[in-house]
N, C-alpha and C positions, 0 to 999 in steps of 0.2 A: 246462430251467428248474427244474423240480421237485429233481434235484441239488444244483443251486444254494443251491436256497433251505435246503434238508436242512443242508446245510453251512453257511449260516451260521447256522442255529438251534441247533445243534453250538457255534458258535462266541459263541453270546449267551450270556451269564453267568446264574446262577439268584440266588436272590434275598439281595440285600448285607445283611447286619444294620448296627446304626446304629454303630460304629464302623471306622472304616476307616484307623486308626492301626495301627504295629505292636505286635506283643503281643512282651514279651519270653518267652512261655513257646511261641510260635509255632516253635521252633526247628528245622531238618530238615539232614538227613545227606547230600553229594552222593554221588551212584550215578556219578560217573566223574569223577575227580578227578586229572587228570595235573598232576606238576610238574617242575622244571623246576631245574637244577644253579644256585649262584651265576652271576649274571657275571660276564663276566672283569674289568671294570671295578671292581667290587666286590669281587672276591676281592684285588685286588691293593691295596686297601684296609685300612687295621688297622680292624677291628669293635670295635662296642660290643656285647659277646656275654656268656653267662654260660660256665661250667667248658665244656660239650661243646659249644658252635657258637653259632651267630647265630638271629634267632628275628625275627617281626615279626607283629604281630597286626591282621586286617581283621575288619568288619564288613560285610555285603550285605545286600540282598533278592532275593528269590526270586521270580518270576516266575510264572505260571501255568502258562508251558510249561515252567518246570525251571531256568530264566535267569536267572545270579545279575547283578545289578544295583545300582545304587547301592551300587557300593563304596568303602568308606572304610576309612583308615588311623587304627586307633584307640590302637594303643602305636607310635608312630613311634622304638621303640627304634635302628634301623637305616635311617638313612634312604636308604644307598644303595639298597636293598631294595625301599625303595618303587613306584616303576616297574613294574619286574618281576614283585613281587608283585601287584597291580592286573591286572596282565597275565593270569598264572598265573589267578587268580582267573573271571576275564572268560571264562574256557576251560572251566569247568565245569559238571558237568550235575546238575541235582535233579531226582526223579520233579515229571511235574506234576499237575498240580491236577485227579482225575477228573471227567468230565463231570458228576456228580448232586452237585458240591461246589460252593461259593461260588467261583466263579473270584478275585474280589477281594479274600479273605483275603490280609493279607501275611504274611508265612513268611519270618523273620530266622535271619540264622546271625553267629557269631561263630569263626573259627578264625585259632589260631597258628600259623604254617607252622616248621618248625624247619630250619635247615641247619646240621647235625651237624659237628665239626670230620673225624669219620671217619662213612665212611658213607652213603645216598642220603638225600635229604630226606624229611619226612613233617608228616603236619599233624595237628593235636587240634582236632576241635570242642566251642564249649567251649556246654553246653547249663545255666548257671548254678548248677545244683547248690546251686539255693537249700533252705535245711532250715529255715527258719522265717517264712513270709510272714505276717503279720497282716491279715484285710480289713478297708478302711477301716469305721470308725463313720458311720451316717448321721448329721448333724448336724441336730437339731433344730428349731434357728433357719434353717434353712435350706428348709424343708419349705414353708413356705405357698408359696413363689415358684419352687421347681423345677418341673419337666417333670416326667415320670412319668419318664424316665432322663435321667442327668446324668455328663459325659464328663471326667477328668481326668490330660492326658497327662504322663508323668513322665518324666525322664531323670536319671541316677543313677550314679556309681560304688561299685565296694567295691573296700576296699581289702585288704591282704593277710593281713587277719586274718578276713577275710568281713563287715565292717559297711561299710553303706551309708553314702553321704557325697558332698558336692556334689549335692543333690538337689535340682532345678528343674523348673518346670511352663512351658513357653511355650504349652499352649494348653490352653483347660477352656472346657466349657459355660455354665457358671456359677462365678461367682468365688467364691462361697459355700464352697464344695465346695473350693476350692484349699489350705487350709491341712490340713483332714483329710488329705488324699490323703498330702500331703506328711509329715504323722504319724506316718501311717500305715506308709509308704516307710522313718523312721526307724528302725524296728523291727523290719524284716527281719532277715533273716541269712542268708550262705549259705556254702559249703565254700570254702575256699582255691585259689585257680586253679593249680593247680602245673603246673611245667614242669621236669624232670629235677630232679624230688625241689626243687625251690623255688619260693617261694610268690609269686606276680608278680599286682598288683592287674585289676581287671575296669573296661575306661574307657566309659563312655557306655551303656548298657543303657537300653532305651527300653519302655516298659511302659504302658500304659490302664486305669484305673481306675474301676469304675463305681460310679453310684451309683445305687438303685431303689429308687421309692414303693413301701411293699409293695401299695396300691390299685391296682388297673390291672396288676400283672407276672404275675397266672396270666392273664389277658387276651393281654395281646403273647403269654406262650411258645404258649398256644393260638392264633393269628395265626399264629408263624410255624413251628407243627408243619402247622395247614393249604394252610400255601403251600407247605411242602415236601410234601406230601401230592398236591398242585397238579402240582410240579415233574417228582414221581416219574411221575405220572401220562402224562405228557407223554414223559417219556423211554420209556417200555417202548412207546411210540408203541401206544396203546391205541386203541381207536374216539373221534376225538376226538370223539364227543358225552356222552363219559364223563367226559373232563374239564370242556367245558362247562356240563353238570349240574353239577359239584362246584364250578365256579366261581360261577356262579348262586345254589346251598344259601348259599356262602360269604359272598356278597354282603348277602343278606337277615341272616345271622345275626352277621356283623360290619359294622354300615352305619358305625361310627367309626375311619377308616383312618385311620394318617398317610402325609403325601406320599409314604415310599420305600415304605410298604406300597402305596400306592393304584396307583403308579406299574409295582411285580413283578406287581401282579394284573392292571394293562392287557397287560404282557409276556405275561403267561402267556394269556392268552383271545386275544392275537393268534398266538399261536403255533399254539393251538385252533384256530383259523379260516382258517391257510394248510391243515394237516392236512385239514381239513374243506373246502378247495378255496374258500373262501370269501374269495377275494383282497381284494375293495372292504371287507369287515368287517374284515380284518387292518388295512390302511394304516389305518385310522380310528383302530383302539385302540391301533396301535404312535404315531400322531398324538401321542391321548391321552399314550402314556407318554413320548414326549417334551420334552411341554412341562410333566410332572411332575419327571423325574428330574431329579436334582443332579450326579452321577457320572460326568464326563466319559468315561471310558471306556466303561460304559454307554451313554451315548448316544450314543458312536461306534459301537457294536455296531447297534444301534437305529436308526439314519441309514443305516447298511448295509443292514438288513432290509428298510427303506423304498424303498433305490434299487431291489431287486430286484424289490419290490413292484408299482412302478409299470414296471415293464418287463414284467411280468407280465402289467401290466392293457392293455397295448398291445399284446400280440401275440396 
């Protein structure tokens, strides 16, 4: 039983910071990346290709365990391609996400796969090679009515000369905040996407932009230097009443939490309290962080803990 439970504490995520969109600067390289010749179907097709072969560009996310996912076809230059590439893609591996990291970061890639008129295939990921971001301006008039953070998702192309263009928000914190973001966004720049020496534009880049009171933000980052401090503590599986002192100190000296802080700090003291053999204190505060958290995967994790919990307290 102790096993068990080791293992899915291993498998409970550490603590989510307040955006859970993808970053486009999140970018990461796969560690085994096989591919795979035309098909035949396709080959026997006339391509829409440039001077050396055919080419088609996805976009995915990345997984925790290394598992690219949600993949999309972002230059559908070749559509017989499509398929297969999808395919290709689905088959590849990223390191994943170390245990003392946010499991829930997402982690985007964007790569062109090329097939060569001579030659095997091969693929470029493309990590934006942006050379001039500007951060957005906090707007003023926006300031009595925001949160101490304020979230503004962007989705964006550049085109072949590296300026941004078609720039849209479908989701923001505050609507306030929607037009800066987008200003902002106009302003960038980044390097040319080239492929056999020519320059092919960048479709859909997705990107989160934040906004923060500067009142209250050495607060949160001291919050969540202590919960990772929490977190560490916990991994190197110390004398758990080491951590629950530090949980304790934490309590008293930050008594104004918000729900996903209030909700990591119940994880972490239940985690403290299986360590500590202290089964009936565990179910209470994993309880607790249930009926706090927001993050469905989270509290699938956390429903796991629970089943083990009460199987525990039965035998």
């Amino acid at each position: 039983m102790r096993a068990v439970l080791i293992l899915l504490l291993l498998l409970a995520p550490h603590y989510a910071g307040a955006s859970q969109k993808i970053r486009a600067d999140s970018v990461v390289t796969p560690i085994h990346a096989p591919l795979f010749s035309v098909p035949q179907s396709c080959a026997d097709e006339d391509p829409i290709s440039n001077e050396s072969g055919r080419f088609i560009t996805l976009f995915g996310i990345v997984d925790w365990e290394g598992r690219a996912t949600q993949i999309q076809i972002t230059d559908p230059s070749d559509n017989c391609l499509k398929a297969s590439a999808v395919e290709t893609v689905r088959e590849w591996r990223f390191d994943p996400i170390p245990i003392r990291t946010d499991r829930h970061t997402n982690r985007s890639f964007t790569v062109t796969i090329v097939y060569p008129i001579e030659g095997e295939p091969n693929f470029e990921i493309d990590g934006h090679d942006d050379i001039r971001r500007f951060p957005p301006r906090y707007p003023n008039r926006c300031q009595a009515k925001a949160s101490a953070l304020e979230l503004v998702a962007i989705d964006f192309d550049v085109n072949e000369k590296g300026r941004t263009e078609n720039i849209e928000s479908d989701f923001f914190s505050n609507s306030c905040f929607k037009q800066e973001a987008i200003n902002s966004v106009k302003r960038w720049r980044y390097k040319p996407r080239m492929i056999d020496g020519r320059a092919y534009p960048r479709l859909r880049i997705h990107t989160v932009l934040t906004f923060e009171q500067a009142i209250g933000r050495q607060q949160r980052r001291d919050i969540s230097k202590e919960l990772w401090s929490i977190a560490d503590t916990l991994d190197r599986k110390l004398d758990p009443r080491i951590a629950l002192e530090k949980i304790a100190l934490f309590e008293k000296e930050f008594p104004d939490l918000s729900q996903t802080e209030l909700a990591t700090l119940m994880r972490y003291r239940g985690i403290a309290k299986i360590d500590a053999r202290d089964y009936e204190g565990a179910l209470s505060d994993f309880t607790s962080a249930l009926e706090l958290e927001k993050n469905t995967k989270i509290r699938s994790h956390i429903e796991g803990i629970m089943e083990q919990l009460r199987v525990a307290l039965k035998d």
